[in-house]
N, CA, C and O of each residue as an XYZ file, in Angstrom:
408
protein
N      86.556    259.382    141.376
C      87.239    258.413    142.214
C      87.604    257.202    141.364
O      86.863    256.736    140.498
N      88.773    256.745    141.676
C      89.348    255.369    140.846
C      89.173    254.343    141.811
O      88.713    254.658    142.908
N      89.375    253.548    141.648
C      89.151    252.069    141.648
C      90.492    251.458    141.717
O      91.208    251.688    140.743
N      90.988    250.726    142.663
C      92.643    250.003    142.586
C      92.225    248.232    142.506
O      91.638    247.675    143.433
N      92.378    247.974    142.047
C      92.030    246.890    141.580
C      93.554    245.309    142.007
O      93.487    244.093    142.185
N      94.579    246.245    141.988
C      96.084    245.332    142.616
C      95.906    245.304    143.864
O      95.042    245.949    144.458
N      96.922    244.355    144.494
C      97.170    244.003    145.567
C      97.906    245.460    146.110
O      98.970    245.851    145.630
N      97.498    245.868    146.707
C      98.311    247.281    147.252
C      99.151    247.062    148.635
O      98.934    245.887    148.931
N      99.898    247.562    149.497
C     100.239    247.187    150.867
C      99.310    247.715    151.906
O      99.277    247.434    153.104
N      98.582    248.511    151.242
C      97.535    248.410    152.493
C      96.647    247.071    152.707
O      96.506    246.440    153.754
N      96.074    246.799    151.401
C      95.442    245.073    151.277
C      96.342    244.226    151.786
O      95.962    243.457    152.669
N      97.545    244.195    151.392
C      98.528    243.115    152.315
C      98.823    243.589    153.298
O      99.871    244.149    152.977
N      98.670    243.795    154.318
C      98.846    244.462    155.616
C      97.214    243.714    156.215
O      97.021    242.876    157.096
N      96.586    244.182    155.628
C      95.152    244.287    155.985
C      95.165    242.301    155.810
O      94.622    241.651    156.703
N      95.674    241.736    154.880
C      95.098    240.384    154.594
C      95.570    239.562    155.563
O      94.871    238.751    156.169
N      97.245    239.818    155.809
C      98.049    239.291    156.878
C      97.344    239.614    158.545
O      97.249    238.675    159.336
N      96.931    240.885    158.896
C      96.146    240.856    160.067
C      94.828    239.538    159.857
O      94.701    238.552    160.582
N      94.424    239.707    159.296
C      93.129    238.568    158.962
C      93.485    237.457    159.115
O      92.707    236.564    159.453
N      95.068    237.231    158.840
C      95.793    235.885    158.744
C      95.476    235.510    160.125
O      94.842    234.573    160.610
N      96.218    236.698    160.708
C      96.689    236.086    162.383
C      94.995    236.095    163.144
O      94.768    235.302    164.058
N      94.137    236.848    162.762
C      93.092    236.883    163.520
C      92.198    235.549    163.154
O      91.281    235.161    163.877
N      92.436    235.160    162.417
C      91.638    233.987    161.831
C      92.418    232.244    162.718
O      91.938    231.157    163.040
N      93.530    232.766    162.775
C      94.915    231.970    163.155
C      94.764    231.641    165.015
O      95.022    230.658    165.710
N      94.338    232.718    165.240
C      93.864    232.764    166.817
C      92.516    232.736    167.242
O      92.330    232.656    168.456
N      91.208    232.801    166.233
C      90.106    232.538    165.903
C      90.192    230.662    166.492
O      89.646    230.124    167.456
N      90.924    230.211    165.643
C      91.178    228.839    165.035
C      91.401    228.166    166.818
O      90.705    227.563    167.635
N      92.614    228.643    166.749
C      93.920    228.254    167.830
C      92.906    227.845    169.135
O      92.883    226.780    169.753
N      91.922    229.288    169.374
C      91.417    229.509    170.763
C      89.934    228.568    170.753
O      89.378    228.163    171.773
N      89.470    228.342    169.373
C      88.414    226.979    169.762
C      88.826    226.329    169.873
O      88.188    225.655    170.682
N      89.729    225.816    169.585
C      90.469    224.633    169.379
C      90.922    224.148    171.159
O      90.730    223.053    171.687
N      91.578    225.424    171.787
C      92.206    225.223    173.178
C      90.798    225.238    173.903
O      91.012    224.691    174.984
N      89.798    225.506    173.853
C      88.952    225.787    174.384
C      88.226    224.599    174.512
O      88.143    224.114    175.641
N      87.439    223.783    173.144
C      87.595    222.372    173.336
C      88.061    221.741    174.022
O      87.352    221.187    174.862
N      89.526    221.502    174.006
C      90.247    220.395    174.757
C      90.662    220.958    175.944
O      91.301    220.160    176.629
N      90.548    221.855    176.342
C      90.301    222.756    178.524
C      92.392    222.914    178.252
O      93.120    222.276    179.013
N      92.897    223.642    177.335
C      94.039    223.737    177.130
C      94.262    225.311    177.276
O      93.510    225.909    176.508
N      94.811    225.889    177.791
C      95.341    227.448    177.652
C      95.725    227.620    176.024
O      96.241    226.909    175.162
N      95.116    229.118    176.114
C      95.067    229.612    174.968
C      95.737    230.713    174.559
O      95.244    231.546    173.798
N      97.131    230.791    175.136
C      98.004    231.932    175.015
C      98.352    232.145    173.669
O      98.136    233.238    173.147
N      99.065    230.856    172.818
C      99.275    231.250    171.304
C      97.809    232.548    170.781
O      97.872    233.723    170.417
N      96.536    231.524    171.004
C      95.753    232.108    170.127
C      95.432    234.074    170.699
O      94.951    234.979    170.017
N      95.872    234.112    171.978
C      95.771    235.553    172.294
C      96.886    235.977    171.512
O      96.344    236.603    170.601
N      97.957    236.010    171.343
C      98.937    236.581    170.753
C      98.645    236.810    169.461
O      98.811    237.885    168.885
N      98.188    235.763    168.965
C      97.517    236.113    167.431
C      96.664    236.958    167.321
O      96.459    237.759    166.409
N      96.120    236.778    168.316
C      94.312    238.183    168.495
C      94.822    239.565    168.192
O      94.673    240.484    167.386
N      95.557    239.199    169.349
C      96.674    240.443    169.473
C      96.914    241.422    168.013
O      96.446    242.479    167.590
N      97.794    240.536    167.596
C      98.810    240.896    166.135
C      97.820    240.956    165.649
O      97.807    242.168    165.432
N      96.241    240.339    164.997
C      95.173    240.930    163.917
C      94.829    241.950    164.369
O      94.640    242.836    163.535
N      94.556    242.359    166.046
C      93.961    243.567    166.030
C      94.984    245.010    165.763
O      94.541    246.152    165.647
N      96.266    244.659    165.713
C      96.672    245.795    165.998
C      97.057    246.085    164.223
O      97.043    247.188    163.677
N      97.368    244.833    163.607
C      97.678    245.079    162.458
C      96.361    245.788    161.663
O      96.422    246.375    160.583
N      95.153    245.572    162.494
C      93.590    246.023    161.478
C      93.499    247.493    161.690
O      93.167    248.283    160.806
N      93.958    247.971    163.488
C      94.029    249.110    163.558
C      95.116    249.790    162.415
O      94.764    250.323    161.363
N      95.753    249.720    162.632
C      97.245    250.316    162.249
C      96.734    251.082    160.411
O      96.650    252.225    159.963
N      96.476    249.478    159.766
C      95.988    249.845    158.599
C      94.226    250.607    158.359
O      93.725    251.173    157.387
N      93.893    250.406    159.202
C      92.369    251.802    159.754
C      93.098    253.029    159.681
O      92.752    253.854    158.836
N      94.121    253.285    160.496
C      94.596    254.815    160.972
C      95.289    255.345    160.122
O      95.589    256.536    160.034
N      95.664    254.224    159.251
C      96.737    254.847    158.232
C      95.771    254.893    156.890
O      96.195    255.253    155.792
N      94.589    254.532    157.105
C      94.069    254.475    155.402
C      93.689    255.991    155.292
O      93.280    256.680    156.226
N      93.937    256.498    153.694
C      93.704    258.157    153.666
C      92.326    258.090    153.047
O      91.658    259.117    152.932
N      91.832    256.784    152.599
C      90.550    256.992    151.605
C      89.390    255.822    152.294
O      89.540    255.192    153.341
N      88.279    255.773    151.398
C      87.150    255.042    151.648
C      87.684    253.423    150.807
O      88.851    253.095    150.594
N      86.759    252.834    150.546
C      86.694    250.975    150.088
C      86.531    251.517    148.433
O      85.922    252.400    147.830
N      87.419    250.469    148.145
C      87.643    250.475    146.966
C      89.231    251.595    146.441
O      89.651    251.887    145.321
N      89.618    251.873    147.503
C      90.762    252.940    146.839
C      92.647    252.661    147.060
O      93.682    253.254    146.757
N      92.111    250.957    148.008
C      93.235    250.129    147.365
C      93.757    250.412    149.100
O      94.448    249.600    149.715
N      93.455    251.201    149.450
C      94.205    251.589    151.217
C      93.988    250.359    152.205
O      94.755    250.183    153.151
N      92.843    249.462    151.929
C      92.864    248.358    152.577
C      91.666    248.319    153.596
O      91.427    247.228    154.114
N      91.192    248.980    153.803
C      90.043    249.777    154.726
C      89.625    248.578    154.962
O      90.230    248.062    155.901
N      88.737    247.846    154.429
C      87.354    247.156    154.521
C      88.279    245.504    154.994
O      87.738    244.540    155.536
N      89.585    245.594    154.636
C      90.384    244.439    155.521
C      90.598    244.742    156.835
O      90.397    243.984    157.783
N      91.056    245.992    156.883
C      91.603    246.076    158.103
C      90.391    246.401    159.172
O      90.546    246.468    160.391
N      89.286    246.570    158.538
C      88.114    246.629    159.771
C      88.067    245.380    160.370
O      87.909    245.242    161.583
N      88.263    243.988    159.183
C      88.066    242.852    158.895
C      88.519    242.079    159.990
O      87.794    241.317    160.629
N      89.817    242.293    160.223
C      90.979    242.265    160.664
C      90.696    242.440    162.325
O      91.021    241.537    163.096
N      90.228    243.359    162.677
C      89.782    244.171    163.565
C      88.995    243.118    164.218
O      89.287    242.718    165.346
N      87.945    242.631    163.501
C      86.727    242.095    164.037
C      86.775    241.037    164.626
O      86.185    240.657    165.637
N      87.893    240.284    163.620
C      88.422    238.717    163.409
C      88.876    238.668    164.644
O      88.431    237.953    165.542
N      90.071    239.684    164.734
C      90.891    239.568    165.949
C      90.397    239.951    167.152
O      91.246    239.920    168.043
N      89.191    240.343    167.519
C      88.736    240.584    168.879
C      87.972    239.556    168.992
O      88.008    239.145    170.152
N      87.075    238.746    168.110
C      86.591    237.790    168.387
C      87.762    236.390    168.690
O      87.367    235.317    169.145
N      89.264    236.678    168.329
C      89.427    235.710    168.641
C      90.480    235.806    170.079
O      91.227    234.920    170.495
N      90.221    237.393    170.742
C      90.852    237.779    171.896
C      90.399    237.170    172.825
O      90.959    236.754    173.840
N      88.384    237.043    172.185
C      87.410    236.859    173.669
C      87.171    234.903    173.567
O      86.579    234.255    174.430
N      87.745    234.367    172.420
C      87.814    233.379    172.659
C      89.222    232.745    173.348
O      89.313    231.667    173.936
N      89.969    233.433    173.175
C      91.277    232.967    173.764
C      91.257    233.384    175.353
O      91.960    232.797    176.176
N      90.579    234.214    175.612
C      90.540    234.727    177.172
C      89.469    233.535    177.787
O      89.521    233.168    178.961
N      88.681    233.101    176.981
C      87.643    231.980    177.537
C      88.357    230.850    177.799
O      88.306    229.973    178.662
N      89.172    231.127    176.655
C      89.919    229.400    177.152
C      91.056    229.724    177.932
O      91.150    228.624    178.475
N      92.026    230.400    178.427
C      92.820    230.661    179.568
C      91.775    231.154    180.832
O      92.425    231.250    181.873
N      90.534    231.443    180.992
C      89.736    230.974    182.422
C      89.692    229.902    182.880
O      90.015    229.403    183.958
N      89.022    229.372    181.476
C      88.500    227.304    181.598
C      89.665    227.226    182.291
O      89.526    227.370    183.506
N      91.291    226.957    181.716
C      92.416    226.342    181.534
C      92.671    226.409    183.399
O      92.747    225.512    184.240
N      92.745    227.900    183.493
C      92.857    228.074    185.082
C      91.749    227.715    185.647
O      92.045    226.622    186.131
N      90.920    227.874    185.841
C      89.729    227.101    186.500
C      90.169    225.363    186.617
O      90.553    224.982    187.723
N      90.118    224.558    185.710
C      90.508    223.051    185.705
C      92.208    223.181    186.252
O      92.794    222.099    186.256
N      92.749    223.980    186.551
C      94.354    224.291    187.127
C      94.144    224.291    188.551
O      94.880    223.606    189.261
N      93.159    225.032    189.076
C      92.300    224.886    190.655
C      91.845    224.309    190.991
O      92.260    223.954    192.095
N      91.060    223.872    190.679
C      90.440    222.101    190.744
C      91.211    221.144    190.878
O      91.089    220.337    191.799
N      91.835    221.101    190.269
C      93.440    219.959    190.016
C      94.267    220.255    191.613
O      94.634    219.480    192.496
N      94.312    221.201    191.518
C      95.167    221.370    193.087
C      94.417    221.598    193.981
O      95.035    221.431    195.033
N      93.065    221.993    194.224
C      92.506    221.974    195.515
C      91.998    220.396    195.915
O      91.480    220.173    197.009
């Protein structure tokens, strides 16, 4: 077994999901803090998870063989943690939206 050591497009695929999952990670504490809806940061959740899958389903090898694997799990993780924070903060958001009008 070899070793890929370059930036391959599975790693960039895999780094860019991380982008957005980290991006909506960010977004959804952030809305969550200040009792703000957190739709950007779901959309981002979104795009890391599907970009982590995508590059999962498409990798043909194990870590280390440049396919991106161990990002796109990464990716994966990032972006569901930042699904369940963005869904926390569009409850809050509606919750203080009901309150406000009742």
């Amino acid at each position: 077994m070899t070793l890929a050591y370059e930036l391959t497009a599975g790693r960039a695929w895999s780094l860019v999901g991380v982008a957005f999952g980290v991006l909506g990670l960010v977004l959804g504490v952030r809305a969550l803090r200040r009792g703000q809806r957190g739709v950007v940061a779901l959309v981002s959740g979104v795009i890391g998870v599907v970009l982590g899958a995508v590059v999962v389903l498409m990798a043909k090898g194990g870590p280390g063989t440049g396919y991106g694997i161990v990002g796109g799990y990464l990716s994966l993780v990032v972006g569901v943690a930042a699904l369940v924070v963005a869904c926390a903060a569009i409850r809050r958001g509606a919750r203080a939206a009901a309150r406000r009008a009742a």
